[in-house]
N, C-alpha and C positions, 0 to 999 in steps of 0.2 A: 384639667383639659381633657384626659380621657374617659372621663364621668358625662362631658359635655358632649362629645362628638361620636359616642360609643359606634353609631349605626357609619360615620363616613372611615372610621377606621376598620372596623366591620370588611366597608368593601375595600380598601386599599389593601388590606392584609390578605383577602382571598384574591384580589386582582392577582399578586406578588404570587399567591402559592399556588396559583392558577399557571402561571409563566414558567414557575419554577418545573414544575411536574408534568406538564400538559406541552410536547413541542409542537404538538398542530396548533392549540391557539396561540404559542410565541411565536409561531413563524406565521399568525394570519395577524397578529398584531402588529408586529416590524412592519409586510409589507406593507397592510394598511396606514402606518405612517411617515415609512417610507414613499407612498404615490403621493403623498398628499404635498403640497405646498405652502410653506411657512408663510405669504400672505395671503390674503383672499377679501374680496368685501360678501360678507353674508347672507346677499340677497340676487336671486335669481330671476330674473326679470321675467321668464315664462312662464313662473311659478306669482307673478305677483298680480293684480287685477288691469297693471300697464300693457302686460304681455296681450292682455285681448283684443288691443286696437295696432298689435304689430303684423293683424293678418286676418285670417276669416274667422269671424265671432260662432264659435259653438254656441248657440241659443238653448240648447236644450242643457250641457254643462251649466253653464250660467243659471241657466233656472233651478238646476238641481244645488247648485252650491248655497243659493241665495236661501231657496226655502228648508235646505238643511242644515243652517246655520241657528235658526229660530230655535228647536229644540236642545240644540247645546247648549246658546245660551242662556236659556230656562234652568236649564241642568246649572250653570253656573251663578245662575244668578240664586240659586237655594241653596249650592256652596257658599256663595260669598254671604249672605247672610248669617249661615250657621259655623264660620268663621267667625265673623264677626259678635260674635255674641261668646262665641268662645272665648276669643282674646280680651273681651271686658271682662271676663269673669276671671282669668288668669290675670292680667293686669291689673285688679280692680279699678278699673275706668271704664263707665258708658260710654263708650264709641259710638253706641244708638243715638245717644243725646249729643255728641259734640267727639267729632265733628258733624255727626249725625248719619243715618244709613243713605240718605238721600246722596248724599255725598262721596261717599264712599261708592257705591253702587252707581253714579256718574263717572266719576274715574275709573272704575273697572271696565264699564260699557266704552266710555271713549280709549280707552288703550287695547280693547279688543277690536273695535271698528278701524285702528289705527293698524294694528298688526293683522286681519281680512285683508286690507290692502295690497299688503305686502304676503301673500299668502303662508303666514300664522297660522296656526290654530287660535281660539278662544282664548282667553286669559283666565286663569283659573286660580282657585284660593289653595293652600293644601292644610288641614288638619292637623297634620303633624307638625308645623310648622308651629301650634298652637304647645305642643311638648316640648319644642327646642327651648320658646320663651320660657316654662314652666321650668324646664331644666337646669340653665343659663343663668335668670335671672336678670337679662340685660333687655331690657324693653324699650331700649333708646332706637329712632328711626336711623339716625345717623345709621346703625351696622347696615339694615339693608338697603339705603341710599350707596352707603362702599361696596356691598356685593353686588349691585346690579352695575357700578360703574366697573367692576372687575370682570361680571358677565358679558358686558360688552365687547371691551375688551378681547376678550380672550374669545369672542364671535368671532375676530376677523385674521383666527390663529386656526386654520384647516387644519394643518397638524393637530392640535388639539380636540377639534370634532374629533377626528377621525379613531384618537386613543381612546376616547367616550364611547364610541361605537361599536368600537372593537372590542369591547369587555366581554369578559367570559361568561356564557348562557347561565353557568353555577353561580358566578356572581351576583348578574339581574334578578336570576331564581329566589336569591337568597333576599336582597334586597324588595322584590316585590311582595315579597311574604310577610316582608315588617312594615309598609307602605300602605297596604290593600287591608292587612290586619288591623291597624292601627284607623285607617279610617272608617271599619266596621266598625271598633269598638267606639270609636267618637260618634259615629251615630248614636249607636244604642246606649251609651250613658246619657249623650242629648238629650233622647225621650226619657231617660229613667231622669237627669235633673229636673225634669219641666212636669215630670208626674204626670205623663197621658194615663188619662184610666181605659185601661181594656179589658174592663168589664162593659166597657160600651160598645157596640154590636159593630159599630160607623167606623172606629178606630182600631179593632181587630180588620174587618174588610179592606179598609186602606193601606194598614201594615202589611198584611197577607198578597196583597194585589202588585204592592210594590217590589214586595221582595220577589217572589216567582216571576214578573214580566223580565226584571231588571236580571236576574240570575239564567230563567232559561231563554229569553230572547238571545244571552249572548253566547250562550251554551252553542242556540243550534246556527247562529248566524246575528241577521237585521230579518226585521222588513222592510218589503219594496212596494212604496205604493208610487206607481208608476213611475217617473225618473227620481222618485224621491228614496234614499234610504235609511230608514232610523234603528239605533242599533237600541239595546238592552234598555240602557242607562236614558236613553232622550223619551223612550216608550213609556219606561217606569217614573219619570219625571212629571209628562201629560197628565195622566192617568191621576198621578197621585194628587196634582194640584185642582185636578179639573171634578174629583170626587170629594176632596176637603169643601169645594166650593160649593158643591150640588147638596150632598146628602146632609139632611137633616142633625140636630144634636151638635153643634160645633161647638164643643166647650170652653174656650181657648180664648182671650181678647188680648189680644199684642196691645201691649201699653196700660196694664194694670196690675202687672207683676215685674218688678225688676230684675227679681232672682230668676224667672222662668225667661224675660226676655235676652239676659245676659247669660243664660247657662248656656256652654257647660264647665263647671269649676278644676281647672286641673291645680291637684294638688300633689308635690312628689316629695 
C-alpha cells in the first residue's frame, strides 16, 4: 500500500509535520475548521447560471464567461484525448475503438456543460492518474465509480472543504511540483512515443510556439481582448491546433498507427 499511494502519504506526513512545528498554520487550521459547519449543500446559487435570473443580468459577465469557456475547453478537450491514449496503452485496451473517443469526449463535454451550470470549472482529465493505474494495477471502473460516490459525499461535509484548504503552502508546494512535473513529463514522452520528427521545420515551430505562449503568457499574466480573458495554457492551445491545421508537411494520420494513437506506454 505504501508503494501505491507514495505521493497521498507524501502530503498527509507533511500536513502532520507541518501542525506539529508550524503554530501559525495550526492555529489558521483549527479555526478554519472550527467556522466551518459540519453540514452544508455544495452549491451556491449566485455562483451557479440560476443566480442570473434572481436579479439584474450582467450582459457583459455573461458574455465574458461564455466566450471564455471555448478555449478551456479546447485546452481539455486535447487533455482528454492524450489521456485517453495513454490509458490504452497502460491498460492495453483501445478505448479509441470501444468505447470509442467519440464517446468518451461526449461524456466529458456533457458533465462539463452539466457542472458550467452550476458554476464548475471545466471537467478535466489528469495524467497522473494514468501512473496511479500503472502503479496499482487495478484498472477496474468500479474504484472510481466508489471515489466519486465518496467525493460527493464528503462535498456536503464543509468541515472538510475547509481542512483541504487550510493545507500548508509547503505542502501544496510540494505536491504541485510532482503534479505539474509529472504532466511535463507525460507530454514529452507522448511526443517521443509517437516519434514526431523535428527535423521537420513545421514541428520544431509548433513545439517552440507552444511552449513559450503557454509558459510566458502565464508568467506575465493573460490577455485581454476586450471583456475576454485568456490565460497561458487556452493561448498555447489556439495557436497550437490552429497551426498543426494551417502549415504545410502534417506527417501524422490518426488511425494508421495504433501504437502512436494509443501512446503513451507507462511502464513501472
Amino acid at each position: 500500500m505504501a508503494k501505491i499511494v507514495p505521493i497521498l502519504l507524501g502530503v498527509l506526513a507533511s500536513y502532520l509535520f507541518a501542525m506539529i512545528i508550524d503554530g501559525t498554520a495550526r492555529q489558521s487550521v483549527v479555526e478554519a475548521v472550527s467556522n466551518a459547519a459540519w453540514f452544508g449543500i455544495p452549491i451556491h446559487k449566485d455562483a451557479t447560471v440560476f443566480g442570473l435570473f434572481s436579479g439584474e443580468v450582467d450582459s457583459s459577465l455573461l458574455i465574458s464567461a461564455t466566450v471564455t469557456i471555448v478555449p478551456l475547453a479546447l485546452a481539455t478537450i486535447i487533455e482528454h484525448i492524450g489521456d485517453i491514449c495513454a490509458i490504452s496503452s497502460t491498460c492495453k485496451r483501445n478505448y479509441l475503438e470501444d468505447p470509442g473517443l467519440h464517446r468518451s469526449l461526449l461524456g466529458d463535454g456533457l458533465a462539463t456543460t452539466l457542472a458550467s451550470l452550476f458554476g464548475a470549472p471545466a471537467n478535466t482529465t489528469y495524467g497522473e492518474n494514468t501512473g496511479v493505474l500503472a502503479l496499482s494495477k487495478v484498472y477496474d471502473p468500479k474504484v472510481i465509480r466508489i471515489a466519486a460516490v465518496f467525493a460527493v459525499l464528503l462535498s456536503f461535509f464543509p468541515k472538510f472543504a475547509a481542512l483541504i484548504s487550510a493545507m500548508p503552502v509547503g505542502t501544496i508546494g510540494g505536491v504541485s511540483l510532482i503534479l505539474y512535473g509529472m504532466i511535463s513529463a507525460v507530454g514529452v514522452r507522448n511526443v517521443v512515443e509517437n516519434r514526431v520528427n523535428f527535423e521537420n521545420t513545421r514541428n520544431v515551430i509548433i513545439a517552440a510556439l507552444i511552449l513559450v505562449l503557454s509558459i510566458g503568457i502565464s508568467y506575465t499574466g493573460s490577455i485581454q481582448i476586450g471583456i475576454v480573458s485568456l490565460s497561458g495554457l487556452a493561448v498555447a492551445s489556439i495557436v497550437g491546433i490552429i497551426l498543426n491545421m494551417v502549415l504545410p508537411g502534417k506527417d501524422y494520420e490518426f488511425g494508421t498507427d495504433e501504437k502512436g494513437d494509443t501512446a503513451v506506454n507507462f511502464k513501472v
